[in-house]
GUSETI-766425 format. One line per 10 residues: number of its first residue (from 1); for each residue x, z negated, y negated of N, C-alpha, C, O. Coordinates in nm, 2 decimals, decimal comma. Example, Ala and Ser with C-alpha at 12.3 -4.5 7.8 and 13.67 -1.06 7.14 Angstrom:
GUSETI-766425
1> 1,32 -0,78 0,57 1,23 -0,78 0,45 1,32 -0,78 0,33 1,42 -0,85 0,33 | 1,28 -0,71 0,22 1,37 -0,71 0,11 1,29 -0,79 0,00 1,34 -0,80 -0,11
END
This chain:
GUSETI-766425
1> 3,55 -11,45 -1,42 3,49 -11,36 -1,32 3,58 -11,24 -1,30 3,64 -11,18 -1,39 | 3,58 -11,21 -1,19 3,71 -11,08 -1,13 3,60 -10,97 -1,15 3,48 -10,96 -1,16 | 3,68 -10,89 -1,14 3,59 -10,69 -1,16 3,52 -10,71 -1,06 3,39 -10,69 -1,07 | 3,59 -10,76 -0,92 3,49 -10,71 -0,80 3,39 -10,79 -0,82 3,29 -10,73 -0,78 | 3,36 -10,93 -0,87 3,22 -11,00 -0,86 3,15 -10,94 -0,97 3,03 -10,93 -0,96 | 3,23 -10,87 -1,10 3,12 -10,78 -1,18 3,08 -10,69 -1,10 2,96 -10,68 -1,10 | 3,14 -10,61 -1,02 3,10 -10,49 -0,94 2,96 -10,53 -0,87 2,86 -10,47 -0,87 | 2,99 -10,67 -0,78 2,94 -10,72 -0,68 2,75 -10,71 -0,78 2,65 -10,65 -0,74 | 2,76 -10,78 -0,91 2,65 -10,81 -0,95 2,64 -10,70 -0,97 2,64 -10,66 -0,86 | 2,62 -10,57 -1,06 2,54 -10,48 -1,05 2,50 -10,42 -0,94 2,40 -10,35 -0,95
11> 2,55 -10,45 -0,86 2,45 -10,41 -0,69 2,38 -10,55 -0,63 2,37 -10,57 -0,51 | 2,35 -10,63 -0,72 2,30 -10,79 -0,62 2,23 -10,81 -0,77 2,30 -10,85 -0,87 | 2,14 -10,80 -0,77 2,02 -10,84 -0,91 2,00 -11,03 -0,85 1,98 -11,11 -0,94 | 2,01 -11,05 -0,78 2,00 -11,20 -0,72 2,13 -11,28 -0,79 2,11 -11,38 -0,86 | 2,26 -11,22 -0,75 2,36 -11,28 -0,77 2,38 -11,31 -0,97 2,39 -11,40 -1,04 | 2,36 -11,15 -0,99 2,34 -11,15 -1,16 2,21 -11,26 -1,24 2,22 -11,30 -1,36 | 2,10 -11,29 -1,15 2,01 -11,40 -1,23 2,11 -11,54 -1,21 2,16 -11,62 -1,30 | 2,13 -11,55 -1,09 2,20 -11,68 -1,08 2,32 -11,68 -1,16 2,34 -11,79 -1,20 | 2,40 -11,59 -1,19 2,50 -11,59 -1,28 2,44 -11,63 -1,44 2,49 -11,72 -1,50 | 2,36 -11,56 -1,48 2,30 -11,58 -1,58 2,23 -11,72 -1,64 2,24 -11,77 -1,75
21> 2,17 -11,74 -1,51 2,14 -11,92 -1,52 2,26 -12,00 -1,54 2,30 -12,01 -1,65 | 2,32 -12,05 -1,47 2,41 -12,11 -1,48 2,51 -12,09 -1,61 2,57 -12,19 -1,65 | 2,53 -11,99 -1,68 2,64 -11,96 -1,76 2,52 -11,97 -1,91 2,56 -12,01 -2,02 | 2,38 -11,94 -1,90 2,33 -11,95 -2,00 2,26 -12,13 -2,02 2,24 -12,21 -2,12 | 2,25 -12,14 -1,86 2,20 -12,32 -1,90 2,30 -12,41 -1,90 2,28 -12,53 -1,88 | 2,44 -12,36 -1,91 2,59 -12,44 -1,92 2,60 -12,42 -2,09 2,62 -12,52 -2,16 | 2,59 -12,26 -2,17 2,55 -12,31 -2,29 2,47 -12,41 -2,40 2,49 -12,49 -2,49 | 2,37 -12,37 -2,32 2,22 -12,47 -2,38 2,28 -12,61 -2,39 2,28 -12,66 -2,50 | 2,33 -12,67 -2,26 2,41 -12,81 -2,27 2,54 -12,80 -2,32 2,58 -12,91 -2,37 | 2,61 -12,72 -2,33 2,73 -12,71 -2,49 2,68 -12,72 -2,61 2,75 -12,76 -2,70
31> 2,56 -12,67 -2,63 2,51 -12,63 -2,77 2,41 -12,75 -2,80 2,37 -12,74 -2,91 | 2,38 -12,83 -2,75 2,32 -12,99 -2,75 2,45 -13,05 -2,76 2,48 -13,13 -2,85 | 2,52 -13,02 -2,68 2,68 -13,15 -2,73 2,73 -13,14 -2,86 2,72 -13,23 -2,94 | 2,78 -12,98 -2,90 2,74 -12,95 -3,00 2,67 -13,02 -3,14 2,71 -13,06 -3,25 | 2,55 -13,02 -3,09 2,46 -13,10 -3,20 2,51 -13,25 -3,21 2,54 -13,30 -3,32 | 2,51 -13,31 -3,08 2,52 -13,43 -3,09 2,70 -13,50 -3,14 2,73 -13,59 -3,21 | 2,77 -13,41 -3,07 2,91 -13,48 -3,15 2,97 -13,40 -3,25 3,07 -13,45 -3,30 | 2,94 -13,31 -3,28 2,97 -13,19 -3,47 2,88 -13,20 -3,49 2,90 -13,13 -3,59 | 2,80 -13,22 -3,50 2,70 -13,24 -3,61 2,67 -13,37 -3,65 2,72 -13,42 -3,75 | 2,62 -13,42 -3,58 2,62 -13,55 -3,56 2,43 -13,59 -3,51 2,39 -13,70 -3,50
41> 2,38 -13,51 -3,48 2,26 -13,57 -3,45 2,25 -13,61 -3,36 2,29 -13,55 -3,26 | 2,20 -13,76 -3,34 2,17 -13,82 -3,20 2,09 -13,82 -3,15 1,99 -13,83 -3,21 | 2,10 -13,79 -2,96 1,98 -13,74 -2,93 1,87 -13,84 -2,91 1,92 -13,95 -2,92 | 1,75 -13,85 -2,90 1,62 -13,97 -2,89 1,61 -13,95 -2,72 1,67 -13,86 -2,66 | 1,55 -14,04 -2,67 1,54 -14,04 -2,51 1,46 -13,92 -2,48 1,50 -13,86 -2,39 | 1,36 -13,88 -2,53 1,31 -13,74 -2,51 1,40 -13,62 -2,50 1,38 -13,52 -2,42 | 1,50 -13,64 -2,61 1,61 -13,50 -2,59 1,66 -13,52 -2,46 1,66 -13,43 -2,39 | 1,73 -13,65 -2,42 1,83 -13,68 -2,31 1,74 -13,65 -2,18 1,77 -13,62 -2,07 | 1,63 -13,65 -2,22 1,49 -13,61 -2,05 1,51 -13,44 -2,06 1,47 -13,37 -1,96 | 1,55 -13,38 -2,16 1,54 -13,27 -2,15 1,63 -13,21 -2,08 1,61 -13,11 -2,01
51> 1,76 -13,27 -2,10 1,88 -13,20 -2,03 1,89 -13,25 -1,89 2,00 -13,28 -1,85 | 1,81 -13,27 -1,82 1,79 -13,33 -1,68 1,77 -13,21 -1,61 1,87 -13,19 -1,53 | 1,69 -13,12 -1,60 1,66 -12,99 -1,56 1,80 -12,90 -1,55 1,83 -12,83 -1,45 | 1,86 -12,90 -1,67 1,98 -12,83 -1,68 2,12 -12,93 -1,59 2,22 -12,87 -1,54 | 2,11 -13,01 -1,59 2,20 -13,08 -1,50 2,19 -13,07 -1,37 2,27 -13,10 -1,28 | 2,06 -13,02 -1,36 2,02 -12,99 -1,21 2,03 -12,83 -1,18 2,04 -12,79 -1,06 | 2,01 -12,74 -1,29 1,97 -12,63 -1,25 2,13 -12,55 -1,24 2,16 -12,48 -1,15 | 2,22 -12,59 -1,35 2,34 -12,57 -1,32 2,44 -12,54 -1,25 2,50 -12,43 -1,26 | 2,50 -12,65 -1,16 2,54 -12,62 -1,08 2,50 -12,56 -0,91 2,57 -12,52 -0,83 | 2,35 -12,59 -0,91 2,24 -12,54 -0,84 2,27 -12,40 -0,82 2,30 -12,34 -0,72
61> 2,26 -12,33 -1,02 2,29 -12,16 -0,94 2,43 -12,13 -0,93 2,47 -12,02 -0,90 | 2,51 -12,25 -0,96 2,66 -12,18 -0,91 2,65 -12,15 -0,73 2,67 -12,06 -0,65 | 2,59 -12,32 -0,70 2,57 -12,24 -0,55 2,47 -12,11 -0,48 2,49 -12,07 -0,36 | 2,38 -12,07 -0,54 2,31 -11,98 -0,51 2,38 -11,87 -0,56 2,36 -11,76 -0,51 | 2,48 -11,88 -0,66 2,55 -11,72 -0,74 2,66 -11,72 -0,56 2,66 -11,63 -0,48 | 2,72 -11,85 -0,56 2,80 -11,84 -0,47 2,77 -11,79 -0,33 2,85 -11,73 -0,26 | 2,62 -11,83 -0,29 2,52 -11,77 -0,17 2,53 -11,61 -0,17 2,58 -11,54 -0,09 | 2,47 -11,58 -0,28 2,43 -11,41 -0,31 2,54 -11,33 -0,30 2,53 -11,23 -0,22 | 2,68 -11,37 -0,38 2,78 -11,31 -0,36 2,84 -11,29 -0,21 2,89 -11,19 -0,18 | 2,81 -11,43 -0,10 2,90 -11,42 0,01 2,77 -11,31 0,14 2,79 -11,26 0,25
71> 2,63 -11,30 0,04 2,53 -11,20 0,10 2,46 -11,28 0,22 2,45 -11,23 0,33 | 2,41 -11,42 0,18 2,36 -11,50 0,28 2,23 -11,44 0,25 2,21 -11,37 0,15 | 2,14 -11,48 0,34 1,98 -11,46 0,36 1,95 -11,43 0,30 1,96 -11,53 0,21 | 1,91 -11,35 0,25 1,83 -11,31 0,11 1,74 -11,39 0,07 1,73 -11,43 -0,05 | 1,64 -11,42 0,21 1,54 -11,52 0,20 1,54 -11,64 0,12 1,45 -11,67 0,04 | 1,66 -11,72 0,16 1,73 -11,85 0,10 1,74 -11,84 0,00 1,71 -11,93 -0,07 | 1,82 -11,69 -0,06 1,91 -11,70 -0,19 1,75 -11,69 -0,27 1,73 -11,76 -0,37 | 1,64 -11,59 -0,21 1,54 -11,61 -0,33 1,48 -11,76 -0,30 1,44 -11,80 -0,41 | 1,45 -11,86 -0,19 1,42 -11,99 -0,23 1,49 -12,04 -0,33 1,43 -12,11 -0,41 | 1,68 -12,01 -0,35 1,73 -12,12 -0,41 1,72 -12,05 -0,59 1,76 -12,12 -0,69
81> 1,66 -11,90 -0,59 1,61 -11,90 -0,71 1,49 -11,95 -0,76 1,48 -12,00 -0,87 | 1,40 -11,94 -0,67 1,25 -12,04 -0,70 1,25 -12,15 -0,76 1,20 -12,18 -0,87 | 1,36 -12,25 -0,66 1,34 -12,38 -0,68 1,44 -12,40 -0,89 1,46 -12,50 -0,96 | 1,49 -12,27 -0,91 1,53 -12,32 -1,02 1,44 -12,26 -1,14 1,43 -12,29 -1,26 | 1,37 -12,16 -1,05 1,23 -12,14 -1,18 1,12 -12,25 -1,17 1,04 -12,27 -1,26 | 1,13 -12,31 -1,07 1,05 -12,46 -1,06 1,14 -12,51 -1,21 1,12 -12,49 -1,33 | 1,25 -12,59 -1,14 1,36 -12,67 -1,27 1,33 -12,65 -1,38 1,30 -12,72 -1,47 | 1,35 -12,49 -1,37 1,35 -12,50 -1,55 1,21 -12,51 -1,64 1,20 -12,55 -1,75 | 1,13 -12,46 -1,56 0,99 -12,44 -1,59 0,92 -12,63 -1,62 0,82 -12,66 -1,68 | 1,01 -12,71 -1,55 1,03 -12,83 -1,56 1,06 -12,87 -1,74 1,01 -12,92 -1,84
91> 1,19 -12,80 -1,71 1,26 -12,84 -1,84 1,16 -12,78 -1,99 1,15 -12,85 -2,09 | 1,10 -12,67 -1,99 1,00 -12,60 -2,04 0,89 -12,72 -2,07 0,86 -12,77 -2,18 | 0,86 -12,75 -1,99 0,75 -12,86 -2,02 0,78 -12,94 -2,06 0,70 -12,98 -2,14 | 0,90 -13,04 -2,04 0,96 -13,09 -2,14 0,99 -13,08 -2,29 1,01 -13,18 -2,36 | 0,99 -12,98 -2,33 1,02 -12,92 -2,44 0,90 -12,93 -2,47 0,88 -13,03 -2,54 | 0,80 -12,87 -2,46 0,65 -12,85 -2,50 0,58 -13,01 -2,56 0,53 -13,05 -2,66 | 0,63 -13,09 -2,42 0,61 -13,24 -2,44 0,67 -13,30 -2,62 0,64 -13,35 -2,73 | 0,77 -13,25 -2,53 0,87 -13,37 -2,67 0,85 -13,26 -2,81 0,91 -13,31 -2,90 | 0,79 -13,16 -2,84 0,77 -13,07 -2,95 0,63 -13,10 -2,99 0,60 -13,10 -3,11 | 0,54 -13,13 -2,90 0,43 -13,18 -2,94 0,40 -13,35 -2,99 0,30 -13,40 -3,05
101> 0,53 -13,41 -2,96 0,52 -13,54 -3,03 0,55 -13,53 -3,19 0,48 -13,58 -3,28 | 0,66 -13,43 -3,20 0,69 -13,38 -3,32 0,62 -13,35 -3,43 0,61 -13,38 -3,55 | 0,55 -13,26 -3,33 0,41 -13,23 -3,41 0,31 -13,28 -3,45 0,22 -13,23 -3,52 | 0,31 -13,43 -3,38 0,20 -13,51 -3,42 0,01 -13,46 -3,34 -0,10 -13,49 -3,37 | 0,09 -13,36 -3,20 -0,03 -13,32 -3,14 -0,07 -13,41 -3,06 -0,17 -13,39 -3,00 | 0,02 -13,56 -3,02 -0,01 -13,63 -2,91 0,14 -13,75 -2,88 0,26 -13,73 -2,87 | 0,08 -13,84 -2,88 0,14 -13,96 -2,91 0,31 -13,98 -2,79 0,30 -13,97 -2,67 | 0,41 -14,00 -2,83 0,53 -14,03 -2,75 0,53 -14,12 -2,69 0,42 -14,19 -2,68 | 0,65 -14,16 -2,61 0,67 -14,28 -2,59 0,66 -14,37 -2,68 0,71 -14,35 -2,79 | 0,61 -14,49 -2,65 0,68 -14,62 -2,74 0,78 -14,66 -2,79 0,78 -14,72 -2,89
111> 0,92 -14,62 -2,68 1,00 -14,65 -2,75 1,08 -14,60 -2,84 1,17 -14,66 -2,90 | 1,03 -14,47 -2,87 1,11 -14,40 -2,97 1,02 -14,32 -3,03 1,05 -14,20 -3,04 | 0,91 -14,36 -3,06 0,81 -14,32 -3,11 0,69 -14,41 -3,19 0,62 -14,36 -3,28 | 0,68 -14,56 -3,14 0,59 -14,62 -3,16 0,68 -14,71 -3,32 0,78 -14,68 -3,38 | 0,59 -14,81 -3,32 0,59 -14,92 -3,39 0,79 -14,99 -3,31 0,86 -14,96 -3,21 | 0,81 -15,06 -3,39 0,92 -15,13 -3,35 0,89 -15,26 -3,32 0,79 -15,30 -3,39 | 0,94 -15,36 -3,23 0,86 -15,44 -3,21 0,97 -15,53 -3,09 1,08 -15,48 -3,07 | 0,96 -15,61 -3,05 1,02 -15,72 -3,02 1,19 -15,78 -3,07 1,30 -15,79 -3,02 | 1,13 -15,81 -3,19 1,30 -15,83 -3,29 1,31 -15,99 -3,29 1,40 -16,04 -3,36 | 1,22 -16,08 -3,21 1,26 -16,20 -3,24 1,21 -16,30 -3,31 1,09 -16,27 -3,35
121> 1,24 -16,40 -3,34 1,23 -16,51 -3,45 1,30 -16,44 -3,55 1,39 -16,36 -3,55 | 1,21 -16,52 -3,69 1,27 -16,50 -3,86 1,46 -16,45 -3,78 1,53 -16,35 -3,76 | 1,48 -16,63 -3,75 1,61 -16,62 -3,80 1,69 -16,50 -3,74 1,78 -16,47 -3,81 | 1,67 -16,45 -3,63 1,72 -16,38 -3,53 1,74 -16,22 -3,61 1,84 -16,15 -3,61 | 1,59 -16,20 -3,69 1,61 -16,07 -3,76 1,71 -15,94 -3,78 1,72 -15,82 -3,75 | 1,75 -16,04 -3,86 1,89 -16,00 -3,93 2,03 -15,95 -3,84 2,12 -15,87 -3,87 | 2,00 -16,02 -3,73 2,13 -15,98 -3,63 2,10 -15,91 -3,55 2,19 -15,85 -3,49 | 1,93 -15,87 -3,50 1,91 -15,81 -3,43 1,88 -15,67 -3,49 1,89 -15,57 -3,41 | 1,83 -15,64 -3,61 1,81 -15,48 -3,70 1,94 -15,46 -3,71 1,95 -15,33 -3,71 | 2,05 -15,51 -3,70 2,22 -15,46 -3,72 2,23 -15,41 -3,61 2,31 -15,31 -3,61
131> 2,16 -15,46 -3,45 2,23 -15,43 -3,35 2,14 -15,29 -3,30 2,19 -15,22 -3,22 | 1,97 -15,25 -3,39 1,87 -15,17 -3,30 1,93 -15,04 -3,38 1,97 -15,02 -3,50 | 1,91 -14,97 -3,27 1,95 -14,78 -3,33 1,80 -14,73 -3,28 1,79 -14,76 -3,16 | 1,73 -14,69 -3,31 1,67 -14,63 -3,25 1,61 -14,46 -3,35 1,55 -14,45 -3,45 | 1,67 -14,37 -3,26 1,66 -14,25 -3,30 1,49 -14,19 -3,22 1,45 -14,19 -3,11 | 1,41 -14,14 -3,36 1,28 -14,12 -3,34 1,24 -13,98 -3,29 1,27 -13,87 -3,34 | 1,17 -14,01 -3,16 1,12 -13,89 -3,07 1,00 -13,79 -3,19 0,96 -13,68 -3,15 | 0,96 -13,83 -3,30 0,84 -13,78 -3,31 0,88 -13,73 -3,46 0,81 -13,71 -3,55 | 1,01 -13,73 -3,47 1,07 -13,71 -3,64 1,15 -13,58 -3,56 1,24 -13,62 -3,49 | 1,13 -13,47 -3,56 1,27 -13,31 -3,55 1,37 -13,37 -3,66 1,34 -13,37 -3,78
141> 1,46 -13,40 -3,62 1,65 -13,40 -3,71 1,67 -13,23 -3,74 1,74 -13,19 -3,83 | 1,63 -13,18 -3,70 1,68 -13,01 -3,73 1,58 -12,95 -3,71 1,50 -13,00 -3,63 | 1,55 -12,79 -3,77 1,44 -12,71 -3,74 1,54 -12,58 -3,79 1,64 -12,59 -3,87 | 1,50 -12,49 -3,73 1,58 -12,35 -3,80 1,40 -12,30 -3,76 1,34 -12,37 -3,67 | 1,35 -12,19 -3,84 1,25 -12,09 -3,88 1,13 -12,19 -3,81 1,06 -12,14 -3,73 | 1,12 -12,30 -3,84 0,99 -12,39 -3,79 1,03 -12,45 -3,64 0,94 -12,49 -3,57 | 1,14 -12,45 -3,58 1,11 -12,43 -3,46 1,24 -12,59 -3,45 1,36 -12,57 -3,47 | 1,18 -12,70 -3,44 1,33 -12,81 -3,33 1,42 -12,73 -3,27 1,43 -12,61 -3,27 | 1,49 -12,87 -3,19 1,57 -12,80 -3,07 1,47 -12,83 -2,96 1,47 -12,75 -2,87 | 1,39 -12,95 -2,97 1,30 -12,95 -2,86 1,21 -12,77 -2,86 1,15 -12,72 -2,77
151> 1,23 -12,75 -2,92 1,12 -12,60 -2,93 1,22 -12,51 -2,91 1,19 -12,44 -2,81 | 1,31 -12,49 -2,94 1,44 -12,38 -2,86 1,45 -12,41 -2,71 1,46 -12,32 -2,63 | 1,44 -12,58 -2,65 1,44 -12,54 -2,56 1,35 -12,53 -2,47 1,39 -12,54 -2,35 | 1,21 -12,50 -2,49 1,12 -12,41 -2,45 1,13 -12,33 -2,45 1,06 -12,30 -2,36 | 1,19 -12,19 -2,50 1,23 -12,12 -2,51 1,34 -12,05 -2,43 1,35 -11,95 -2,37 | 1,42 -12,14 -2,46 1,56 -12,07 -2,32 1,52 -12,12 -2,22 1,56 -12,06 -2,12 | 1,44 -12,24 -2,20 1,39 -12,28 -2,05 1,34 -12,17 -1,98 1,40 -12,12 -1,89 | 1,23 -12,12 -2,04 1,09 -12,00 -2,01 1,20 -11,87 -1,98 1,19 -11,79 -1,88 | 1,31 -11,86 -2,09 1,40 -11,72 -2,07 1,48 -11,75 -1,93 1,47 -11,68 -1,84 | 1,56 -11,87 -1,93 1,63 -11,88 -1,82 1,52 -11,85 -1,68 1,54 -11,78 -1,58
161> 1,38 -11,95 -1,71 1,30 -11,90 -1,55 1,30 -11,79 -1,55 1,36 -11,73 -1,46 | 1,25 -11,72 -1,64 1,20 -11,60 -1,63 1,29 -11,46 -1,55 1,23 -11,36 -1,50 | 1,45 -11,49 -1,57 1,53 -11,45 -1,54 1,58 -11,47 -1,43 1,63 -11,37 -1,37 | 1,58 -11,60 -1,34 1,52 -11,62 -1,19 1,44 -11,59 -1,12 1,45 -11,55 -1,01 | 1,34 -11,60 -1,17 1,18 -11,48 -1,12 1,25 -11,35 -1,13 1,29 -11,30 -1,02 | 1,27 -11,31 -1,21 1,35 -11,16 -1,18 1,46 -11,13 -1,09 1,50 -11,01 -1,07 | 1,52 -11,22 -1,02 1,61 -11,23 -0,94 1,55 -11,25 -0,81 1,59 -11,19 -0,71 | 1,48 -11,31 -0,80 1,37 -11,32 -0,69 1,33 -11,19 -0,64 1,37 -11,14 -0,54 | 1,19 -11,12 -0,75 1,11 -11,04 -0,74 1,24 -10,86 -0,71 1,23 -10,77 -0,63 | 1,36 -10,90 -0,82 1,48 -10,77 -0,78 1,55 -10,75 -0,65 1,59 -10,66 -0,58
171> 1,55 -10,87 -0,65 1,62 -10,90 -0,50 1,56 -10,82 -0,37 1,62 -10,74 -0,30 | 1,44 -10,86 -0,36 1,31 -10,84 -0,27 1,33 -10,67 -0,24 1,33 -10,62 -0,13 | 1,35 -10,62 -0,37 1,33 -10,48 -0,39 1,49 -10,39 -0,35 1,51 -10,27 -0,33 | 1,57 -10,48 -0,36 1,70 -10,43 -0,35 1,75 -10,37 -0,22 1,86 -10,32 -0,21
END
């Protein structure tokens, strides 16, 4: 980022939420890669539904940082912040979802959550348990102070909306 787009954002509270989104929900999905190739935890289909929101919300506020900066409609730039406090508030519930399987407050998917179940004939068994991975939605692989990563990302979800609502509501006022 050049001085002048730092300059630009202290006078554009619009441009600085969308900067914020994007650079903080581009970590969130480094810091899940992260997990999954240094560490080694693999994610369950529940985690991979999580980063759906962030794949969407991402380059989304590059174009809206890129709107605010070039000083289009204000109007628009606060739609195209809405629609990512929608996104993430998406992704937020996701999190809530897949943290409550965890918790055992309410049942997962089947497939990575249930019973295991179509392996075959006897003989088949054996070649088919070598071939099944199945990484479990309702088991947390990591917790830091009680909390998953499904539960962190409730947390940066709600922080990232929260911080487009403020770009919205600052904007308005600017």
């Amino acid at each position: 980022m050049t001085v002048t787009a730092l300059h630009a954002s202290e006078r554009n509270p619009m441009l600085t939420a969308a900067l914020t989104v994007a650079v903080g929900g581009a970590a969130t999905i480094l810091g899940a890669y992260f997990f999954q190739y240094v560490v080694g935890l693999n994610p369950c289909p529940l985690c991979l539904e999580q980063r759906i929101p962030y794949y969407v919300a991402i380059p989304f506020a590059g174009l809206v940082a890129a709107a605010a900066y070039a000083r289009w409609d204000e109007r628009l730039i606060r739609v195209g912040l809405g629609l990512l406090v929608i996104a993430l508030l998406i992704g937020a519930g996701l999190g809530v979802y897949h943290s409550g399987v965890e918790w055992k407050f309410w049942p997962g998917p089947q497939d990575c959550s249930g019973q295991i179940s179509g392996l075959g004939s006897v003989s088949d068994l054996m070649s088919r348990l070598e071939t099944i991975r199945v990484v479990r939605c309702d088991e947390a692989a990591w917790r830091f102070l009680g909390l998953s990563l499904a539960g962190y990302n409730v947390l940066i979800s709600l922080a990232l909306a929260a911080v487009a609502g403020w770009g919205m509501l600052a904007g308005r006022r600017a």
